[in-house]
C-alpha positions as CSV (number, residue, x, y, z in Angstrom):
1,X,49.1,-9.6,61.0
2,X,49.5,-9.6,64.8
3,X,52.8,-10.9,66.3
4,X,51.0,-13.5,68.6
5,X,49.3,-15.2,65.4
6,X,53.2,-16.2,64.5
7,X,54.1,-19.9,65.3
8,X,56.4,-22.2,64.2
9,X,55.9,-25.3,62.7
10,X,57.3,-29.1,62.0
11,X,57.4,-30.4,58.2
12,X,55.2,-32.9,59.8
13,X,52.4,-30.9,60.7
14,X,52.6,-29.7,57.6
15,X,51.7,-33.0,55.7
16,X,49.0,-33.9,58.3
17,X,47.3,-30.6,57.7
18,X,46.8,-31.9,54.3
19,X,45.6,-35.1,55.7
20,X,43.1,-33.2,57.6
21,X,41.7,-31.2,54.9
22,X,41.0,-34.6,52.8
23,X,39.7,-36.3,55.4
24,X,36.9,-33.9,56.6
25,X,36.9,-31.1,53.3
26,X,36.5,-28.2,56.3
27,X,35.6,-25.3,55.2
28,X,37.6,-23.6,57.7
29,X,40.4,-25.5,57.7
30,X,43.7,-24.3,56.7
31,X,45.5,-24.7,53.3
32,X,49.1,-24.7,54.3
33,X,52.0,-24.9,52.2
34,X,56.1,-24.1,52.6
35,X,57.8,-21.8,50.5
36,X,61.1,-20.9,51.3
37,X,61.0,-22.4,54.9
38,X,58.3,-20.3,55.7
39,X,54.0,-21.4,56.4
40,X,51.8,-20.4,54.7
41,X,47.8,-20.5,54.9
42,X,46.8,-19.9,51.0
43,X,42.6,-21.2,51.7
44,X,41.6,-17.1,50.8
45,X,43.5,-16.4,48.3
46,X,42.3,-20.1,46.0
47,X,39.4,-17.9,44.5
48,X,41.7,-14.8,43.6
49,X,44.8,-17.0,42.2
50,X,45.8,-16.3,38.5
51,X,47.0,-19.4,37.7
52,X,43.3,-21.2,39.5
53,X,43.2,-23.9,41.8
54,X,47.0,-25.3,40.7
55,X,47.9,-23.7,44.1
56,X,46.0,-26.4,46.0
57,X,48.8,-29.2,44.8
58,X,51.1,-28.2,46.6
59,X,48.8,-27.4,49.8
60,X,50.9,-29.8,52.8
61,X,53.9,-29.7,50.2
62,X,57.3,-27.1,50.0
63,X,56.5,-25.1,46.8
64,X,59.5,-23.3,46.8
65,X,60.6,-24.1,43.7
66,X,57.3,-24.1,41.7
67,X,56.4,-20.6,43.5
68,X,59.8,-19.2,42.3
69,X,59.2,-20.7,38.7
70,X,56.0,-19.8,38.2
71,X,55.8,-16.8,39.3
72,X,57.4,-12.7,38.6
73,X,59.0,-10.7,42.0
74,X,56.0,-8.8,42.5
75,X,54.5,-12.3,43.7
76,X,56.2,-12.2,46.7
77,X,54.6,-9.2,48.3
78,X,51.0,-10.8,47.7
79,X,52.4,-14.2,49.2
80,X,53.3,-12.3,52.2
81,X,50.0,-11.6,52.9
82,X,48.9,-15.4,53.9
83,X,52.2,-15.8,56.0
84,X,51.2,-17.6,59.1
85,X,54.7,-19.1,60.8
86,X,58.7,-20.7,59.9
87,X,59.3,-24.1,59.9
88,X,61.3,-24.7,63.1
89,X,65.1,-24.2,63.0
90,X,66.1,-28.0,63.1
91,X,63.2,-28.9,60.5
92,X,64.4,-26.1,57.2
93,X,65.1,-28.0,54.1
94,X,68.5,-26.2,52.8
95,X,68.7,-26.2,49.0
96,X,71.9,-28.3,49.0
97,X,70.7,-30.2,46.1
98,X,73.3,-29.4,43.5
99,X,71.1,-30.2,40.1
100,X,68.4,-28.2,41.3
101,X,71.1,-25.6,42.6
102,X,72.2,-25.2,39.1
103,X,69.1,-25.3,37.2
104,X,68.0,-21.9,39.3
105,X,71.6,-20.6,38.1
106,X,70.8,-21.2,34.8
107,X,67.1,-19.4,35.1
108,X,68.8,-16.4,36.7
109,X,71.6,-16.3,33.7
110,X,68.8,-16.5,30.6
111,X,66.7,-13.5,32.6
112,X,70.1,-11.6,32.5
113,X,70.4,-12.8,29.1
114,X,67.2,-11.1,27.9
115,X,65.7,-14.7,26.9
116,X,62.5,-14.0,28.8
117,X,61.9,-10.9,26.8
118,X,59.4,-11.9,24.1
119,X,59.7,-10.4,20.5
120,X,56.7,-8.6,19.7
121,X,57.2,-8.9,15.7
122,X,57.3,-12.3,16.1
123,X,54.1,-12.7,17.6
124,X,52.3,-10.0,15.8
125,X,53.4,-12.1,12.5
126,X,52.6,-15.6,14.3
127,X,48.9,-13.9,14.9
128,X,48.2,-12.4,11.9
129,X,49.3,-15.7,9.9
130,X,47.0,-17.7,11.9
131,X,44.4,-15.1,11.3
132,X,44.7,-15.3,8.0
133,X,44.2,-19.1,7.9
134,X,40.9,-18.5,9.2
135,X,40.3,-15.5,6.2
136,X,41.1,-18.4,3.7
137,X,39.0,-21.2,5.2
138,X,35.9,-18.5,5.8
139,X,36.6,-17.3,1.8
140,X,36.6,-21.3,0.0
141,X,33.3,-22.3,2.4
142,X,31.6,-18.7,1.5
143,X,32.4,-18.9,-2.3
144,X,31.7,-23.1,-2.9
145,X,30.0,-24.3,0.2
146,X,26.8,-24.1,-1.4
147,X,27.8,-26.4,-4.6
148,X,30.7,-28.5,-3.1
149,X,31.8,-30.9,-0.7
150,X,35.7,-31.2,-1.2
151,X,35.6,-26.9,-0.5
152,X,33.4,-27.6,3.0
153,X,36.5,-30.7,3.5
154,X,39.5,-28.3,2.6
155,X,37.9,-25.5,4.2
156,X,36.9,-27.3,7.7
157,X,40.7,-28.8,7.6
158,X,42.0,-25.3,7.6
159,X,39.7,-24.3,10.5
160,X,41.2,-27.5,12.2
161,X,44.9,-26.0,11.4
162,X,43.4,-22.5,12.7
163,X,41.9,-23.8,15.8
164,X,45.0,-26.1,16.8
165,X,47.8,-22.9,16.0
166,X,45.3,-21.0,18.3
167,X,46.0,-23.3,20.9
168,X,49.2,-23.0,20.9
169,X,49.6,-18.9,20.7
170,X,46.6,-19.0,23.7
171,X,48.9,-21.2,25.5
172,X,52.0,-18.7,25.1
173,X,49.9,-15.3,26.0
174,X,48.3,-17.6,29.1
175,X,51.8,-18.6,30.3
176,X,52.6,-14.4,30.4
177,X,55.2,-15.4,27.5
178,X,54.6,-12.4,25.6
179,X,53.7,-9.7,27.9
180,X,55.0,-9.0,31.6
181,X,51.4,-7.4,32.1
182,X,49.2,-10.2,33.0
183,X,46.0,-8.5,32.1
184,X,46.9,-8.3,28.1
185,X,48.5,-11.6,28.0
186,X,44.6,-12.8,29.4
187,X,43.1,-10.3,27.1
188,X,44.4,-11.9,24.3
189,X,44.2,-15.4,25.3
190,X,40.6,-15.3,25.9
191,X,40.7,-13.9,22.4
192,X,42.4,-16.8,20.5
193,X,41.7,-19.2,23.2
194,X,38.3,-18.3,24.1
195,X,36.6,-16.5,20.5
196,X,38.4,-18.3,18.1
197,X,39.3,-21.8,19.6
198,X,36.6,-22.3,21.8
199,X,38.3,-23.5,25.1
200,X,37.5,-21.4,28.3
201,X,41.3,-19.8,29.6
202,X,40.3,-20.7,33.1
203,X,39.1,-24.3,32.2
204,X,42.2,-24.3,30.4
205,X,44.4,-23.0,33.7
206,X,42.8,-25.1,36.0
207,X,44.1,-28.1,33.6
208,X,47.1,-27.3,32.4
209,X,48.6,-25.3,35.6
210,X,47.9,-28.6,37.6
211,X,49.4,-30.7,34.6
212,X,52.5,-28.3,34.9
213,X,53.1,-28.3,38.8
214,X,52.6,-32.8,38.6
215,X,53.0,-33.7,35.3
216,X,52.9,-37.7,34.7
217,X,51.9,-37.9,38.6
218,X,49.0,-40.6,38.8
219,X,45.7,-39.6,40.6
220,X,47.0,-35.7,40.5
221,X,47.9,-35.0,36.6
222,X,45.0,-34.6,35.1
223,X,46.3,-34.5,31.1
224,X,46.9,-38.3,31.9
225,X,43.8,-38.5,33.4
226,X,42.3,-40.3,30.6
227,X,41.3,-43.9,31.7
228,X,39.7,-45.4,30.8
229,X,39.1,-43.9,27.2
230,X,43.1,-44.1,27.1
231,X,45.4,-45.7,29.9
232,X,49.1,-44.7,30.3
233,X,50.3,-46.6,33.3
234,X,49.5,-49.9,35.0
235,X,48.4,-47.9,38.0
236,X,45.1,-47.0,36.5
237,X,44.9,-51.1,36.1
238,X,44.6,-51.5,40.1
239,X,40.8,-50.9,39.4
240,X,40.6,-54.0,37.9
241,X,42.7,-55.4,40.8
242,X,39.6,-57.3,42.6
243,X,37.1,-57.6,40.5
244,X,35.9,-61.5,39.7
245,X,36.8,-62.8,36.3
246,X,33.7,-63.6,34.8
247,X,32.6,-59.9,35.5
248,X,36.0,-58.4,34.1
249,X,35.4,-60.2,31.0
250,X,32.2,-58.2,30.6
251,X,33.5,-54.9,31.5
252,X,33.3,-52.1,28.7
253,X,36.5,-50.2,30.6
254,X,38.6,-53.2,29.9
255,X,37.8,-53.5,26.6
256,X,38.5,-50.2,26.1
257,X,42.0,-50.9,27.5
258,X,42.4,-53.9,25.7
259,X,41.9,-52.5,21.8
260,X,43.5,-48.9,22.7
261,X,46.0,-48.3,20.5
262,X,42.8,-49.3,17.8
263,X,41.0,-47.0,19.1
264,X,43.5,-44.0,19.7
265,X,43.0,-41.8,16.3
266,X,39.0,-42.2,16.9
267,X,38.7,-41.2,20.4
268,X,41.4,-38.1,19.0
269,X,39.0,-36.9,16.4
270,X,36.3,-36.3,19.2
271,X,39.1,-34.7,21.7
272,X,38.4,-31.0,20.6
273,X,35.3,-31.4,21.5
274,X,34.8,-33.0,24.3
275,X,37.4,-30.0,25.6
276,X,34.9,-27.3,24.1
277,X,31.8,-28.9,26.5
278,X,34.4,-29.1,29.6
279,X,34.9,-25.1,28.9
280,X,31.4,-24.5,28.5
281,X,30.1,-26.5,31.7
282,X,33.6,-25.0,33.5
283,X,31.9,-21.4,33.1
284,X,28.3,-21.9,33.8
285,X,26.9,-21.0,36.9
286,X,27.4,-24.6,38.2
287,X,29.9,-25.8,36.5
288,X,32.2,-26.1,39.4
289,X,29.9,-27.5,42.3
290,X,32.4,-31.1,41.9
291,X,35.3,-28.8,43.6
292,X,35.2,-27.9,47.2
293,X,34.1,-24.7,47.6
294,X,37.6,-23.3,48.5
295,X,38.9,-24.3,44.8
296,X,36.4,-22.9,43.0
297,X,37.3,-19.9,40.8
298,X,35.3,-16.8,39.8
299,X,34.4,-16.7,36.2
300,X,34.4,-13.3,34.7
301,X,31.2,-12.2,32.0
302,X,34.4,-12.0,29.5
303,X,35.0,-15.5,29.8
304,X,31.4,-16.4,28.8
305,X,31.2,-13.8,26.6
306,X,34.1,-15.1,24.3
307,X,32.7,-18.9,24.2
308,X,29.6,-17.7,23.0
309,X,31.0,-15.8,20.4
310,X,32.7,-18.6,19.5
311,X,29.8,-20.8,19.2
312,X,28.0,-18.0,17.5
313,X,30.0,-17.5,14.1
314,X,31.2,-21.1,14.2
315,X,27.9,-22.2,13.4
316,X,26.7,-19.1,11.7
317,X,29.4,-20.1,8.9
318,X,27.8,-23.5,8.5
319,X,24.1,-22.3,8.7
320,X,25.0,-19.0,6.4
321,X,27.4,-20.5,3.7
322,X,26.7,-24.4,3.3
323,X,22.5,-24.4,3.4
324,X,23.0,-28.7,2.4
325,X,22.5,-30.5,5.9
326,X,24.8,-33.5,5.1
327,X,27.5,-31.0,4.2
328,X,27.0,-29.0,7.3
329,X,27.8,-32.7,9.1
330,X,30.3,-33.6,7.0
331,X,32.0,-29.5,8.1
332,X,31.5,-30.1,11.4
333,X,33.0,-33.3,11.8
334,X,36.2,-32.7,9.4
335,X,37.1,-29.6,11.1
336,X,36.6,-31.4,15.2
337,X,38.6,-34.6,13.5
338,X,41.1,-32.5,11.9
339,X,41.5,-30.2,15.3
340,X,41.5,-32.9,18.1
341,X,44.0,-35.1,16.3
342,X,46.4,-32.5,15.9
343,X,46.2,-31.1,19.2
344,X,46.3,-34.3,20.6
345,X,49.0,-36.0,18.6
346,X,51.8,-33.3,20.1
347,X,49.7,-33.6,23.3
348,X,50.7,-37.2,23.6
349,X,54.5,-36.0,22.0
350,X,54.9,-34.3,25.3
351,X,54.3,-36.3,27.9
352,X,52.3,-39.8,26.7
353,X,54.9,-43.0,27.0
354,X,57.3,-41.7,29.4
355,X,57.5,-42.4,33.0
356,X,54.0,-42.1,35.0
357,X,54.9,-41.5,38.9
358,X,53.3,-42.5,41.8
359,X,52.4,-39.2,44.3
360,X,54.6,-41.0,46.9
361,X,57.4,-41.0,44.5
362,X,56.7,-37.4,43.5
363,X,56.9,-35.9,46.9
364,X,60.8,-37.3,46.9
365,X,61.8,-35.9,43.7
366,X,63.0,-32.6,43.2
367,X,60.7,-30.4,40.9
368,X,63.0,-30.0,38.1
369,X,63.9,-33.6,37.7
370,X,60.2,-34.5,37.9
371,X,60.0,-31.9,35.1
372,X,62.5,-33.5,32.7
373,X,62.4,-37.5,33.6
374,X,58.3,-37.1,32.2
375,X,58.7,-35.0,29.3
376,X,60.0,-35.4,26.1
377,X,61.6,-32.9,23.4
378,X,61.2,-33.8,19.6
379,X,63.9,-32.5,17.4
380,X,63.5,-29.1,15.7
381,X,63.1,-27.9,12.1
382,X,60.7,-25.7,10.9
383,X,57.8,-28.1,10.4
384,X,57.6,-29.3,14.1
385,X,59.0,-25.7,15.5
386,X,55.8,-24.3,14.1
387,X,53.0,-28.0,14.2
388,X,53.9,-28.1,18.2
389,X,53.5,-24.5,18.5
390,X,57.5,-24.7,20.2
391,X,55.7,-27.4,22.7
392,X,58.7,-29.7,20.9
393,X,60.7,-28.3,23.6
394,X,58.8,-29.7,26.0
395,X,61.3,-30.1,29.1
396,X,63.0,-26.4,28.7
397,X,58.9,-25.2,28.0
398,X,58.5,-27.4,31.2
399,X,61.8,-26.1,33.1
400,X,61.0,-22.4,32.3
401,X,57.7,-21.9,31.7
402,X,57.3,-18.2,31.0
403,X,59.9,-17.7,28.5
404,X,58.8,-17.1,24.8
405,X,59.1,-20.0,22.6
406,X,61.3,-18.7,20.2
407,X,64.2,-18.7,22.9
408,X,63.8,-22.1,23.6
409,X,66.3,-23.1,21.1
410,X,69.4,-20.7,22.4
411,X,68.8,-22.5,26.4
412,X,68.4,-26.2,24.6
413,X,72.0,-27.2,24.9
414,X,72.6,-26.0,27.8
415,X,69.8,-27.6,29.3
416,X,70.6,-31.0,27.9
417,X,74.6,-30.5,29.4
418,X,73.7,-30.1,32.4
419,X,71.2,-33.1,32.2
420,X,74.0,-35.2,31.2
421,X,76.1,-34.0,33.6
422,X,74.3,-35.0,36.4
423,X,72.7,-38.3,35.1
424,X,69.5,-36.8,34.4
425,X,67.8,-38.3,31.7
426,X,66.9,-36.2,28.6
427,X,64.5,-37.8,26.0
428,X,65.2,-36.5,22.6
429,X,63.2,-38.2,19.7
430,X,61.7,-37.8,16.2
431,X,57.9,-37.2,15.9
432,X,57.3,-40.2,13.7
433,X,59.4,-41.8,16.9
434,X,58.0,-40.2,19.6
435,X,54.5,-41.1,18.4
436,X,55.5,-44.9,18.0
437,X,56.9,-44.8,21.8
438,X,53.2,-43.7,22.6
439,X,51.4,-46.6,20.7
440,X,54.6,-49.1,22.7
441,X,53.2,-47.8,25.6
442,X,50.0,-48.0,24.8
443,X,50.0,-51.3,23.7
444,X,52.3,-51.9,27.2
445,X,49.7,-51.3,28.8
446,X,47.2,-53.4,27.2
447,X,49.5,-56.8,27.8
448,X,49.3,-55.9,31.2
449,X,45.0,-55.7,31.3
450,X,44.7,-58.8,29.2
451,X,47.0,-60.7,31.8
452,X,43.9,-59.5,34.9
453,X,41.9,-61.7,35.8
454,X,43.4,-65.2,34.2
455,X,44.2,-68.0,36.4
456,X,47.6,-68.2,38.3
């Protein structure tokens, strides 16, 4: 890049940049960002990004701290390629923030520490037990499907069980948990996430990497993105705001709001679902024309590949082994049911009840606290190590995202130390608790829709 392309710019610029690109969604405008005090223009690398178009929430933002979590050394040769200019001398942001300060020290002590080395036995076990779940719900639906209904119930609950313990391992092999080489860690997350669970990996990136860099931020995290189906914060309620009484009353969005929490385990049962159709639409030739064009990402024949295989012995099973149409139903609804509620019940474990942020309040929190003040770990044992998929520790998951989950336990204590230590606070529940704190807020937030509308 030539010398005379280098300028310098204010933080300010920086933000109105962003401004710009809303306003008037240019196709040649830039998509600048700060990392380390330096500019960057990211608008040709959306399309090619491994982790999708995440990189665009933090376009008019200093990423400094999600670039350097997110991402391995090597990183910082490609980034070099869209450097444009510094911030100007009087304008740097200086990492004198001491939390933050010592929450990089810690990530620099666990790499020392080996605890983002994954352990290859593990895994190989945790994927050949899940793959045996599938053997033994295949085996009862191809040896009684024919003759009886409780085998097409027990065996669609273990495909639930299969699908949701998929999620979780595609989740690990996504985040590069297991393998520094990003191609096998896709390679076998399209596998389990795309041939056995159904659910596209870069559907799933686009989500989940944007729920990971503003987690619990209303209008940008999209896992809370739910209204009005489900509605986790009064700021979802400002909808409602102007709309005459007599027309409220007839609304079928506040009704949902109002009867939520009667509603939550239903809407759950159809969640798998309606997440298989998003992956499907994602990868079709069209299925991103709602993005600007600059945040659309390729979709490789893999990809599509894998969800029709899916979709291929999914319903083979039910056409070859079950022949009775009502059972066939009866399959495919236990085994979506089953799936969506237990995905979705340590889905809302995570993150659902705890504080939802404004993006004004976001931009002046620091990343990490942002990180722990939404999340919430639920205490371990074996049963909820293994149901959450490690997703129980939710903040250190959230804190260090591509460390294997079985080292999550050796960095928990010192994760909640130094939480305490600098008035930080770390939500630690039970899951029975935990999922009442979600139908509290739930419920929260209900109280605050039925009050719309009434007379002052």
């Amino acid at each position: 890049m030539a010398t005379a392309s280098i300028r310098t710019f204010t933080r300010s610029e920086i933000l109105n940049a962003e401004a710009l690109n809303e306003a008037k969604n240019d196709a040649e405008a830039p998509f600048l960002m700060i990392i380390d005090n330096k500019v960057y223009d990211v608008r040709e690398f959306v399309p090619d990004h491994p982790g999708g178009s995440v990189i665009l929430t933090h376009v008019g933002k200093d990423g400094t701290d999600v670039f350097e979590t997110f991402h391995p050394e090597a990183a910082w040769e490609t980034l070099a390629n869209f450097y444009v200019g510094d911030i100007v001398e009087d304008d740097r942001a200086i990492k004198n923030d001491d939390f933050a300060a010592e929450v990089r020290q810690l990530r620099t002590l666990f790499q020392s520490l080996g605890y983002y080395d994954s352990s290859k036995a593990y895994y190989t076990f945790k994927v050949t037990f899940n793959l045996c779940l599938w053997a033994l719900s295949t085996y009862i639906v191809a040896k009684w499907g024919q003759t009886s209904t409780l085998a097409n119930i027990v065996s669609a609950s273990i495909l639930g069980v299969f699908w949701q313990q998929c999620g979780w391992l595609a989740h690990d092999f996504l985040h590069h948990q297991v393998f520094h080489d990003r191609f096998w860690g896709d390679l076998l997350g399209a596998f389990l996430g795309g041939v056995c669970q159904g659910f596209s990996s870069s559907w799933w990136k686009d989500k989940h990497n944007t729920h990971h860099a503003a987690p619990n931020v209303h209008g940008e995290d999209p896992d809370i993105d739910t209204h009005p189906l489900l509605t986790w914060s009064e700021h979802a309620l400002e909808m409602f705001a102007d709309v005459p009484e007599e027309e409220l009353a007839r609304m079928w969005s506040r009704f949902m709001v109002l009867n939520q929490t009667w509603f939550y385990f239903p809407i759950l049962s159809f969640a798998r679902l309606s997440w298989c159709i998003q992956s499907v639409l994602f990868v079709m030739p069209n299925g991103q024309a709602h993005k600007p064009s600059g945040a659309r990402v390729p979709i490789s024949l893999v990809e599509q590949l894998s969800l029709a295989m899916h979709w291929t012995w999914y319903l083979a099973t039910m056409f070859l082994f079950i022949k009775n149409p009502i059972n066939m139903v009866i399959y495919f609804l236990v085994s979506q049911a089953v799936c969506g509620n237990l995905l979705a019940l340590v889905f809302s474990l995570n993150h659902n009840g705890m504080p939802v942020i404004s993006k004004e309040e976001a931009v002046t929190m620091d990343f990490f606290t942002k990180q722990i003040i939404t999340g919430r770990d639920v205490r371990p044992n074996w049963f909820s190590n293994w149901f959450t998929g490690g997703l129980n520790f939710q903040i250190e998951h959230h804190l260090f995202p591509s460390m294997p989950r079985h080292n999550f336990s050796k960095i928990q204590p010192a994760v909640e130390s130094l939480c305490k230590k600098y008035g930080v606070r770390y939500h630690t529940t039970g899951m029975i608790d935990g999922t009442a704190e979600v139908f509290a807020r739930l419920n929260e937030v209900s109280k605050a829709a039925s009050k719309l509308g009434k007379s002052t």
